[in-house]
MARVOPA-759769 format. One record per residue (C-alpha): y, z, x; residue in three letters. Coordinates in steps of 0.02 Angstrom, whole numbers, padded with zeros to 5 digits, always signed. Each point is the difference from the previous one (the first is absolute). Layout:
<pts>
YZXALA/...
</pts>
This chain:
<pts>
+02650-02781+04910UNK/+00042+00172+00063UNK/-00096+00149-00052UNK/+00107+00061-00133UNK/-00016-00168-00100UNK/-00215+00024+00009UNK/+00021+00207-00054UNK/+00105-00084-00150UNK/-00134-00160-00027UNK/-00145+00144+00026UNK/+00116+00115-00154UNK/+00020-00154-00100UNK/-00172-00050-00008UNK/-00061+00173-00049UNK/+00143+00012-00125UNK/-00065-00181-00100UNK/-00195+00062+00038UNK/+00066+00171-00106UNK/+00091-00086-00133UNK/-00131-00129-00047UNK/-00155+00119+00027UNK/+00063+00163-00059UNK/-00143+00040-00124UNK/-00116-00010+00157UNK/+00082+00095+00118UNK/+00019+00119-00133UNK/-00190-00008-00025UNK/-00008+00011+00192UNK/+00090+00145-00004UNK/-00088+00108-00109UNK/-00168-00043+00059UNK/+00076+00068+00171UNK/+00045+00145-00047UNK/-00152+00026-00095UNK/-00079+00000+00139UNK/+00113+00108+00098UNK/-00038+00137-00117UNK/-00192-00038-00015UNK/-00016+00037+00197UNK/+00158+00112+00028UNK/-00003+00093-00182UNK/-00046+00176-00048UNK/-00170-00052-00035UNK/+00012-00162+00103UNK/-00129-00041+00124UNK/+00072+00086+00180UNK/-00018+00160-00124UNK/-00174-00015-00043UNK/-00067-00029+00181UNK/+00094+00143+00057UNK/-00083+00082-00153UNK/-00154-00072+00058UNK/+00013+00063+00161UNK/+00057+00166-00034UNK/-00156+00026-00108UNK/-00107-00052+00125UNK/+00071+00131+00117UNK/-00023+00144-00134UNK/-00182-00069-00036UNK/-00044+00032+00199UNK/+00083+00159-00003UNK/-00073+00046-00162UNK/-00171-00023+00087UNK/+00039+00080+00156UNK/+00043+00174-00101UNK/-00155-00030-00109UNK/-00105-00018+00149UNK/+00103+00153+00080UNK/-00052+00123-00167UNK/-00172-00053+00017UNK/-00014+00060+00174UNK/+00084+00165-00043UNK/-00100+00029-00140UNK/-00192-00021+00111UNK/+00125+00116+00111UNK/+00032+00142-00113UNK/-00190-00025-00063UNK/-00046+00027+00164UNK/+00095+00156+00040UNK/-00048+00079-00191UNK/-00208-00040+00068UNK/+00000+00010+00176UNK/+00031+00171+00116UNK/-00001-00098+00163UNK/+00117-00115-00097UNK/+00138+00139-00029UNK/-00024+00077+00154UNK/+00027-00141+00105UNK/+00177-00051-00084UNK/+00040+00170+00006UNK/-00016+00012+00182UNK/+00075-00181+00038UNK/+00127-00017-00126UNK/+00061+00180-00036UNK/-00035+00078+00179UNK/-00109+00165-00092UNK/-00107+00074+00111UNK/-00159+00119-00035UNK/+00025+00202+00010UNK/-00008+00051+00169UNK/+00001-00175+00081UNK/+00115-00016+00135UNK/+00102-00182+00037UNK/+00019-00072+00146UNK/+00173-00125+00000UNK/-00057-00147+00161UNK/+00166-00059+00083UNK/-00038-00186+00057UNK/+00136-00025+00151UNK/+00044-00190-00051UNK/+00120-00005+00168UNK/-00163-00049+00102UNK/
</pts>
């Protein structure tokens, strides 16, 4: 028996199992691709995890800036009640200096 005689056996026996059991590979058929579109649809199952995920990753962020205006906030109370407070930000952050106080600029030699 050669190869092409078992292809054409292989061909013929799918051929008689489709004739005489077409109402359950139809059945077969549409259950399959039911479930093709329940995990590959629009609204299928791949989609919501991504979803899922992608919520999550908003949630932490969502947290992160809530935490972030919080700090900012006992910030700007800080500077509104405190002096010292102002002064010191002024001086790191802005460079401002007092009337009549004189800067000195250190050079660190980083070549040593």
């Amino acid at each position: 028996m050669g190869s092409t005689e078992k292809n054409h056996g292989l061909f013929t026996v799918v051929a008689k199992f489709l004739k005489y059991n077409m109402k359950t590979v139809l059945v077969l058929i549409f259950f399959a691709g039911l479930l093709s579109f329940a995990v590959f649809g629009n609204k299928g199952l791949l989609q919501r995890l991504k979803l899922e995920s992608e919520k999550k990753d908003l949630e932490t962020q969502l947290e992160n800036e809530i935490k972030k205006t919080k700090e900012l906030k006992t910030e700007i109370e800080e500077l509104k009640s405190s002096d010292i407070k102002l002064e010191k930000v002024a001086r790191e952050k802005y460079g401002m200096t007092k009337e009549g106080e004189k800067i000195y600029k250190i050079i660190i030699d980083t070549t040593k």
